[in-house]
Every structure is written in structure tokens, then in C-alpha cells.
N, C-alpha and C positions, 0 to 999 in steps of 0.2 A: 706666827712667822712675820713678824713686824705687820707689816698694811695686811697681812694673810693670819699673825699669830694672836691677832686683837686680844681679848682679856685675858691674856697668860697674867696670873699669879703675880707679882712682882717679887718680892727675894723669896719665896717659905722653903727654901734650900732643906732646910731640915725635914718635911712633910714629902715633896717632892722626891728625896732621896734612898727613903725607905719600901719605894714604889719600885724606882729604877733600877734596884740592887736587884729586886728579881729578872728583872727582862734581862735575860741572859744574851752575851752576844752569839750570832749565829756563827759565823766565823772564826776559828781558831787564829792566833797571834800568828801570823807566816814569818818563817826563819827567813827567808832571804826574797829577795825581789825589791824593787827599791817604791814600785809604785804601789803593792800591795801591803807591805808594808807603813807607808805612811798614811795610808787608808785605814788601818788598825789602830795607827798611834792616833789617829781622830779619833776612833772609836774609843779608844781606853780613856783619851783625855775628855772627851763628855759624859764619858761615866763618872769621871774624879768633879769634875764641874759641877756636874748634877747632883752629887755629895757633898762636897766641901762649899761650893759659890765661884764661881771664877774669881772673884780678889784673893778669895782666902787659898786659891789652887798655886802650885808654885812649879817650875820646871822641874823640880825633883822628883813632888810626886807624879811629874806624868814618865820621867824616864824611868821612874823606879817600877810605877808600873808595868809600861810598855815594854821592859826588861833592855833599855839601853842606858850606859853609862848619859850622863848630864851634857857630857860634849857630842856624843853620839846621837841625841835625840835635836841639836844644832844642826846634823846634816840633813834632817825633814824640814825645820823650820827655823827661823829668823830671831822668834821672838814669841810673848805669850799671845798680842796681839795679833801677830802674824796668824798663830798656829789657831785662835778663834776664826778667823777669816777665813780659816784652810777648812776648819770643821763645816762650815755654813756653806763652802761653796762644795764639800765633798756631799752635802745634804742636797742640795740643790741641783746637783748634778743626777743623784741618786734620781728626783722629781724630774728630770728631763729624759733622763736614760729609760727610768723605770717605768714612767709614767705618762706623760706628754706622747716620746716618741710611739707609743705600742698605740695607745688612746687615739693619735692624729690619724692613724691608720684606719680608725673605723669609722667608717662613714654614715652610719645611721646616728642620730642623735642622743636616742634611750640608750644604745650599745655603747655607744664611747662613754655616758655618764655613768655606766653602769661598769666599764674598765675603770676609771678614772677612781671613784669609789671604793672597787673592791682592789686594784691597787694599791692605792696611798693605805686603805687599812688596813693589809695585809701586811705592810711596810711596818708601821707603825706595831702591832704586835710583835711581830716575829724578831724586835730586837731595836729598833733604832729609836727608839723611846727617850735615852738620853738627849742623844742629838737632837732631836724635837724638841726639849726642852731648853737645851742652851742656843738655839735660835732666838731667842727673844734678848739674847745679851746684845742686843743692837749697841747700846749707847756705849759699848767700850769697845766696838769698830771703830777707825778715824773716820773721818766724812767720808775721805775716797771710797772706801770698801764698802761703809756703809751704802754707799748712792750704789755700788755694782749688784751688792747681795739685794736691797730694797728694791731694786730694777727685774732682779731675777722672779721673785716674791711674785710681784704685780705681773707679771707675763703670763706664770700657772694662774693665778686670780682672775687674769681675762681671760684664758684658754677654758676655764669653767663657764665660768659666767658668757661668754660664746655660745659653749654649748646648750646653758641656761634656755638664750634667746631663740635659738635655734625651733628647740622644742617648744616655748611658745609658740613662735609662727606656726606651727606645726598643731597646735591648739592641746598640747598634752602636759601642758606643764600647768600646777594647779595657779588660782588665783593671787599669786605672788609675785614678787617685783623681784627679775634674776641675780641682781646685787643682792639682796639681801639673802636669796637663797642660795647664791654661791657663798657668803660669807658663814650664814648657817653649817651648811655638808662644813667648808672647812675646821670651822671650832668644834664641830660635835669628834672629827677625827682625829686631829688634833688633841682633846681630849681623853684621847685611848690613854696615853701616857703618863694622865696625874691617875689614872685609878686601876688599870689593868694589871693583875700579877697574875701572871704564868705559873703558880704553882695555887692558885685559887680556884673555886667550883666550877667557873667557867673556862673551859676549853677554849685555846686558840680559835678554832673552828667554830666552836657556835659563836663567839663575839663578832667575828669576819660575818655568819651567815646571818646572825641580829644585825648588825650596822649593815649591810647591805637592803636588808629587809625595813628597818629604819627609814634609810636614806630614799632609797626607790619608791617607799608609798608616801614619805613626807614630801616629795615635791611635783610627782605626778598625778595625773586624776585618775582613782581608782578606775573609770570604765577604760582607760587605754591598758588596764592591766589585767584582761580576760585570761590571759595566758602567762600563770604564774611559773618562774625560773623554778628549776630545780636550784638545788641546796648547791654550791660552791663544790668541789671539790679538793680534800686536802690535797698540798704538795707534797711532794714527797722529801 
């Protein structure tokens, strides 16, 4: 995610593509509503992105998709540029709603990184795996947007790495520098999406309760983990 999506891939649109076809969206196309709707048309146009490339994506194919005539998919958005801007910021919003706000809420250190975590991964399987991916289309932002989405980026980046520190002072977090292990957890979840498919050996749920398992004893010191979490349980 730019300063958060470090070594993404640069174009392998083709590789990438055959991954994302599986992660199915969670949400059906809504006939009518104007903001839920254009929450979909994000969703369907980072599926087309993540297949085609964003140059090679064209207004056609995302109205054709999204099931709106080419002037119709104009009342969501401006432009192709526009509508990249809309997808990053509907992602990013996703990390503040979904993520940030529940996470700020918990006041113990382990607990928040341990929401923080099993959020974003949860996110990340369960469907938004395009999106994660055409985040990294930074350089066809204009500057403006860029500086807004690249500002958003580095907020959740310090909102971790916070937590990071936290947990050192606290003496539980292993012999690591918090920058690097907040930049760590990011890539490793971030990476659900070049290799996860949903219709592969691995179950939603065990990848959620491995990457949790992962993530928790790669950056704390085993002796502050006398009392191991039960397993996640599925949502419904």
C-alpha cells in the first residue's frame, strides 16, 4: 500500500489475475442505493484492474461489468482516474471503519495487535484481495490524491507501529525494531492476495487462524504467551 504496500509485484497483471478471479466478492451487485452501489462499482472495477492492468482497463469494461450503461457508470465517477482514487479511498476507509476504529478501542497492547491482525486478514481473504492489489497503482494518482491516499497509508503504518512500541515498553515484544516489525505483519497480510484461493486446500479459517498464529509468536516473546488464544471463530 505505497509507504505500507512496499514490494508489491510491479505489473505481473497476468499471474496476479488468475489468483483474484477466485476470491469471490462477498457482496452481491445492489440494484439500487446510490452509495452502496458505488461501493460495488469499486469492487467490480478492481477486479477488472487486477485482470486486465489499469491502462489496459477501459470505462466500458467496468460499466459493462457493473451492469450500467457507459453514461450511467459517469453518475459514480468523473473519470478513470477519478474512479482509481475512489477505489483506494473506499479501501482505506474499509482500514479505518474496519480496523483502526474497533482496534483504538482496545486498550491493552497484545489485544489491539491481536484485533488489528486478525482484522485486516480477515478482510483480505474474505474478498478484497483485488482492491489490495490495485493499491499499488499509486503512480497513475495525480499528486493531489496521491499525497491524500499516501497520508492515509502512513496513519494505519503509525497506528501499528504505536502499538509496536507500546508493547516493547511493556517488555513483550521480541528483540526487534517496531518499524520493521510493523512493516513485516503489513507485507506478510498483504500478501494473502497474490497466493490465497478460496477454492484451494486451505480453508478461509485455517489461513485467518495460521496468520494470526504467525503473526502473534513472530513478534512477541514466547514466555508472555503462557496462555494460548483459542482458534478464531468463523463468522457467520
Amino acid at each position: 500500500m505505497g509507504c505500507l504496500q512496499l514490494a508489491f509485484q510491479g505489473n505481473s497483471h497476468g499471474s496476479r489475475c488468475s489468483l483474484q478471479r477466485l476470491i469471490k466478492l462477498k457482496e452481491p451487485i445492489a440494484a439500487s442505493g446510490r452509495g452502496k452501489r458505488a461501493s460495488n462499482v469499486f469492487r467490480v472495477a478492481a477486479e477488472i484492474m487486477c485482470h486486465k492492468g489499469y491502462e489496459a482497463t477501459s470505462m466500458n469494461d467496468i460499466a459493462e461489468a457493473a451492469g450500467l450503461t457507459k453514461a450511467g457508470i459517469y453518475h459514480y465517477i468523473r473519470g478513470k482516474e477519478d474512479l482509481l482514487f475512489g477505489i483506494m479511498t473506499y479501501a482505506m476507509d474499509n482500514v479505518e471503519q474496519g480496523i483502526i476504529a474497533p482496534a483504538t478501542e482496545v486498550a491493552d497492547a497484545e489485544e489491539r495487535l491481536y484485533t488489528i491482525v486478525e482484522r485486516h486478514t480477515r478482510s483480505v481473504i474474505d474478498g478484497t484481495g483485488a482492491i489490495t492489489i490495485v493499491l499499488e497503482e499509486m503512480t497513475a494518482l495525480t499528486p493531489a490524491h496521491r499525497r491524500v491516499i499516501t497520508s492515509r497509508k502512513r496513519a494505519y503504518f503509525e497506528f501499528i507501529r504505536r502499538t509496536l512500541e507500546q508493547l516493547a515498553k511493556e517488555g513483550k515484544l521480541r528483540n526487534v525494531n517496531p518499524t520493521t516489525a510493523a512493516f513485516s505483519l503489513l507485507g506478510m497480510i498483504l500478501w494473502i492476495s497474490r497466493w490465497y484461493r478460496r477454492d484451494g486446500k486451505i480453508s478461509p479459517q485455517e489461513a485467518l487462524n495460521d496468520y494470526l498464529e504467525i503473526a502473534m509468536n513472530g513478534v512477541l516473546k514466547a514466555a508472555r504467551q503462557s496462555s494460548k488464544r483459542e482458534q478464531v471463530p468463523a463468522q457467520a
